[in-house]
VMD Tcl script that builds the backbone (N, CA, C; Angstrom):
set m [mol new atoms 195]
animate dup $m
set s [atomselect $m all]
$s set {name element resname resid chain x y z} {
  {N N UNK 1 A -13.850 8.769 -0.929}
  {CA C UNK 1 A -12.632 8.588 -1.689}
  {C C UNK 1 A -11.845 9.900 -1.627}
  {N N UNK 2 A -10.702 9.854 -1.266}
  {CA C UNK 2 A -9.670 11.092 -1.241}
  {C C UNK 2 A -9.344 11.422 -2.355}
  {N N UNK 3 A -8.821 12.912 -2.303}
  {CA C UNK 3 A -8.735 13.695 -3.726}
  {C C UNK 3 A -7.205 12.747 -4.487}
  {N N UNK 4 A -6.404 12.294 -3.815}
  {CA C UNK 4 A -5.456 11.464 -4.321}
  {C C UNK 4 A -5.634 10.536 -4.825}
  {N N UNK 5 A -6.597 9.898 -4.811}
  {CA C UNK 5 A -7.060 8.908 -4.769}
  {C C UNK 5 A -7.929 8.799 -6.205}
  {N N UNK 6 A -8.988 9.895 -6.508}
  {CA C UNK 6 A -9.516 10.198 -7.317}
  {C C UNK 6 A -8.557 10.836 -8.161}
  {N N UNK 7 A -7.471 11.417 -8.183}
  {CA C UNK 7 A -6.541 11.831 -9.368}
  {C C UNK 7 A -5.826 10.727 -9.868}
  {N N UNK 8 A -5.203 9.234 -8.624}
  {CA C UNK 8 A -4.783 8.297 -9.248}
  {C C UNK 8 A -5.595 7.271 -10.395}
  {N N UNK 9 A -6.781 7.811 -10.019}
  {CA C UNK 9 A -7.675 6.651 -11.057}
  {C C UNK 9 A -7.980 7.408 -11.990}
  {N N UNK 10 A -8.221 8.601 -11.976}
  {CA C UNK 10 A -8.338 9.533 -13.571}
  {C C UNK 10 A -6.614 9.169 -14.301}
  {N N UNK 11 A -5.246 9.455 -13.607}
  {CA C UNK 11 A -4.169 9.186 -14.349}
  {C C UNK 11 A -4.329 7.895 -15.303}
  {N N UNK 12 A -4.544 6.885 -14.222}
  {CA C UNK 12 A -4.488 5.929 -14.748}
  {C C UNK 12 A -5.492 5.304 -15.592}
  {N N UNK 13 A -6.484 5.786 -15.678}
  {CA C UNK 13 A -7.730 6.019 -16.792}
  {C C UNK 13 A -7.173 6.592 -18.011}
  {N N UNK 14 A -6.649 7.703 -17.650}
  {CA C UNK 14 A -6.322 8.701 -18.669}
  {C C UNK 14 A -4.872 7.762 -19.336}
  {N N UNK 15 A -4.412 6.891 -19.343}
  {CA C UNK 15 A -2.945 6.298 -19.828}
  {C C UNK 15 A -3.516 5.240 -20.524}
  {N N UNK 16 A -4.894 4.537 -19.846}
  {CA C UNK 16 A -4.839 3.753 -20.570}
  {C C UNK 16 A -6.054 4.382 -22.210}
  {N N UNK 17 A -6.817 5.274 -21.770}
  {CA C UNK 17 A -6.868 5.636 -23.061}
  {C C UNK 17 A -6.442 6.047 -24.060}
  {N N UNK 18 A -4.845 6.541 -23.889}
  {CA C UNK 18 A -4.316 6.806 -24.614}
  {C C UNK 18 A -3.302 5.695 -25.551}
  {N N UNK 19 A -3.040 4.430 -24.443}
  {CA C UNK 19 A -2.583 3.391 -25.271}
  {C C UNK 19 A -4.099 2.830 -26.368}
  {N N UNK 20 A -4.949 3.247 -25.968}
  {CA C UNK 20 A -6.390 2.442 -27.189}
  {C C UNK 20 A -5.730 3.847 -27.729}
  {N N UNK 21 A -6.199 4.900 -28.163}
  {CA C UNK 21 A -5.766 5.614 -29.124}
  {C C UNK 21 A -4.546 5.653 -30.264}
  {N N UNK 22 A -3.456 4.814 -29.497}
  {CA C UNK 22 A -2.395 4.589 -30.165}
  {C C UNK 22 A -2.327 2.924 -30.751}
  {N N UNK 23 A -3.615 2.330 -30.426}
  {CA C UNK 23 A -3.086 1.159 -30.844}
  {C C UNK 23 A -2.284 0.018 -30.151}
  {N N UNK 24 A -2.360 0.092 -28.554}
  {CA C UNK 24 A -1.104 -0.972 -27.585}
  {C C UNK 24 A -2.099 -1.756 -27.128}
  {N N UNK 25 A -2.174 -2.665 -27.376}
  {CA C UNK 25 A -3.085 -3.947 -27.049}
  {C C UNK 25 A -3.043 -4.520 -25.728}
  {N N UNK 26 A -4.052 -4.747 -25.172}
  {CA C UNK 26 A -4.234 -4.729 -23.705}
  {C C UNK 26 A -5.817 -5.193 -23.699}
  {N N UNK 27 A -5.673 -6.601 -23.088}
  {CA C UNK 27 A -7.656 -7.490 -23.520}
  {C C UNK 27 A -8.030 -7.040 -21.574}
  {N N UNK 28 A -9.469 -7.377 -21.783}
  {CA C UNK 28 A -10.694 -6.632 -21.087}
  {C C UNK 28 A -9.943 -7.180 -20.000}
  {N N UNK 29 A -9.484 -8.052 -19.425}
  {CA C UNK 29 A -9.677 -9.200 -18.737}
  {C C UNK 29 A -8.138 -8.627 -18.158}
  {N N UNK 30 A -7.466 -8.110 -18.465}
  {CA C UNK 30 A -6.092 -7.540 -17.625}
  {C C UNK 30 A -6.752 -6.168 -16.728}
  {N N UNK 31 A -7.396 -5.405 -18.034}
  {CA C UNK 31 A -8.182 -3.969 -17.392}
  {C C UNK 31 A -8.443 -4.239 -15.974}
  {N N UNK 32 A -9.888 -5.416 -16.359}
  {CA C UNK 32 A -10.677 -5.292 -14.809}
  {C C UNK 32 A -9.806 -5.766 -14.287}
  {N N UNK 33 A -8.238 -6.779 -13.973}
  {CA C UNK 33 A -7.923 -6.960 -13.153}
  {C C UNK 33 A -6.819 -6.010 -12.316}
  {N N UNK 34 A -6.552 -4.784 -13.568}
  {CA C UNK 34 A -5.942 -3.415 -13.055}
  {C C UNK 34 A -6.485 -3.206 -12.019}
  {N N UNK 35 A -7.711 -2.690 -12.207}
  {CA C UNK 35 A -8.940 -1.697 -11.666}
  {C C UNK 35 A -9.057 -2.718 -10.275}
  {N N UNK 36 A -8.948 -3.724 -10.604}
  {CA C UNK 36 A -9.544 -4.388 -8.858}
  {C C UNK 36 A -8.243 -4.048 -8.307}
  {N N UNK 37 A -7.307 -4.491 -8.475}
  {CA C UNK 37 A -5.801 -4.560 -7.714}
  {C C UNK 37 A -5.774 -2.631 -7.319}
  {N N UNK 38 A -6.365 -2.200 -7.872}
  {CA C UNK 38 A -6.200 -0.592 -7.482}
  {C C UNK 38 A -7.027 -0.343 -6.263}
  {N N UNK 39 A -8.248 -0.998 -6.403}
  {CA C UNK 39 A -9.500 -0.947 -5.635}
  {C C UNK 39 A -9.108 -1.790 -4.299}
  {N N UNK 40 A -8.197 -2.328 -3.948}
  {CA C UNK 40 A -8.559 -3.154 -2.857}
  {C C UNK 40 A -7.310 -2.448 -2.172}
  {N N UNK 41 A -7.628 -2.446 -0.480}
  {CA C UNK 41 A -6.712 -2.098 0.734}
  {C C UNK 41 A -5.868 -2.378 0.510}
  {N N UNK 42 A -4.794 -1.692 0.885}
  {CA C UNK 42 A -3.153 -1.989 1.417}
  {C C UNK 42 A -3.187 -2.265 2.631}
  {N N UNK 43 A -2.144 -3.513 2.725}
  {CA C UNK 43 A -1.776 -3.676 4.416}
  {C C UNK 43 A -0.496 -2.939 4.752}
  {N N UNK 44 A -0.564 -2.793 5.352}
  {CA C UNK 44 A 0.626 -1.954 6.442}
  {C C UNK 44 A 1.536 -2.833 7.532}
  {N N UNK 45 A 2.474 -3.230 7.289}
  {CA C UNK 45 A 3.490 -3.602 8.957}
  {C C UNK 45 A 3.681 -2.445 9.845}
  {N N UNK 46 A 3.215 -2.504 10.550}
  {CA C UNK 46 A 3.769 -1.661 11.800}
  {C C UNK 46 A 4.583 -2.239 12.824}
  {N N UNK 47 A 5.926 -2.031 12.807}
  {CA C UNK 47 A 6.907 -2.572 13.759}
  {C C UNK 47 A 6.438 -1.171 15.204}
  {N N UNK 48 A 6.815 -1.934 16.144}
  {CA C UNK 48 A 6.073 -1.280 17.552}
  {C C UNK 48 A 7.251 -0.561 17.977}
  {N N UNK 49 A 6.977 0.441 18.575}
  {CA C UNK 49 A 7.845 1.776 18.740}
  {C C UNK 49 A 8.935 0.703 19.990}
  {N N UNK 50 A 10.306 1.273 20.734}
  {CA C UNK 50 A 11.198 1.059 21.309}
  {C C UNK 50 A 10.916 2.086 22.540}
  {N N UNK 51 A 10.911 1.854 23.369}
  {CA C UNK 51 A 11.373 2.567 25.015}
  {C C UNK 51 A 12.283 3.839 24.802}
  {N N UNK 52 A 12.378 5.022 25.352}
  {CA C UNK 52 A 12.845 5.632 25.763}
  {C C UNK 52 A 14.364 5.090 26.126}
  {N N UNK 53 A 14.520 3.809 26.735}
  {CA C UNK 53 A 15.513 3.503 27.368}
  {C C UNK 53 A 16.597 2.653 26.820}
  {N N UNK 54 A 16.303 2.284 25.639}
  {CA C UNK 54 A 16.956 1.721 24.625}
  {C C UNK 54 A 16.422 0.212 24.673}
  {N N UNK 55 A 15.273 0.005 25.170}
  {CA C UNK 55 A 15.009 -1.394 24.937}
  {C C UNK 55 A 15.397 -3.116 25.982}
  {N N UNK 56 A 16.634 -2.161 27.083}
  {CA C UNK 56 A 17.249 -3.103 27.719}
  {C C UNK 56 A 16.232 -3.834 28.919}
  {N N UNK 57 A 16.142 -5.102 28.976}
  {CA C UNK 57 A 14.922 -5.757 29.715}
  {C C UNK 57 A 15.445 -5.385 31.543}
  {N N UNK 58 A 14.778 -5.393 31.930}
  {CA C UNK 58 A 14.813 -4.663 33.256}
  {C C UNK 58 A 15.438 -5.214 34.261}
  {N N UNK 59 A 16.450 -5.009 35.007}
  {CA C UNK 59 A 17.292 -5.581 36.149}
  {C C UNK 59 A 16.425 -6.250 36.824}
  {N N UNK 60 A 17.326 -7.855 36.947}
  {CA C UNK 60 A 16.535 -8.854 38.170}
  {C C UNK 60 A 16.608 -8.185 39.340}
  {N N UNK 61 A 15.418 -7.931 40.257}
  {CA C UNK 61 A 15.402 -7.525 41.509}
  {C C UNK 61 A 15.516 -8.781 42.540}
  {N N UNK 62 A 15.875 -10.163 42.047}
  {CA C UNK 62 A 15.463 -10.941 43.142}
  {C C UNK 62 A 16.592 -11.523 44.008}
  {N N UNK 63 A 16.838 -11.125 45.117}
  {CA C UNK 63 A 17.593 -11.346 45.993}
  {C C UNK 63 A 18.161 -12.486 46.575}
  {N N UNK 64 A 17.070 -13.444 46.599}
  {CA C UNK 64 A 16.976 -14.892 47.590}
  {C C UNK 64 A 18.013 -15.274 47.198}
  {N N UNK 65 A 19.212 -15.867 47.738}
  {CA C UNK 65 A 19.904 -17.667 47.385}
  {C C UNK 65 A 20.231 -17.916 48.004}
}
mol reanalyze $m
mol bondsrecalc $m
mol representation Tube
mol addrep $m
């Protein structure tokens, strides 16, 4: 686990103890479903890089008619 990673789950540890300290109501059953939605991968789109050449599809070479 990355150090970012481990500071985002202490923040967010640390916020929600402070709403129980103050009294902001929040049942078990939202928590664990915080904590999973934190816990699971992100997907990523990766759109695919462009040519050097601006992308233009390549001159017909074919001669015959």
């Amino acid at each position: 686990m990355s150090l970012s990673a481990r500071l985002r789950t202490i923040l967010l540890c640390s916020v929600l103890q402070f709403g129980v300290l103050f009294g902001v109501p929040m049942p078990p059953e939202r928590i664990r479903e915080l904590m999973q939605t934190m816990n699971q991968p992100k997907l990523a789109h990766v759109l695919p890089t462009e040519d050097d050449e601006g992308g233009d599809p390549p001159a017909d070479t074919d001669t015959s008619n």
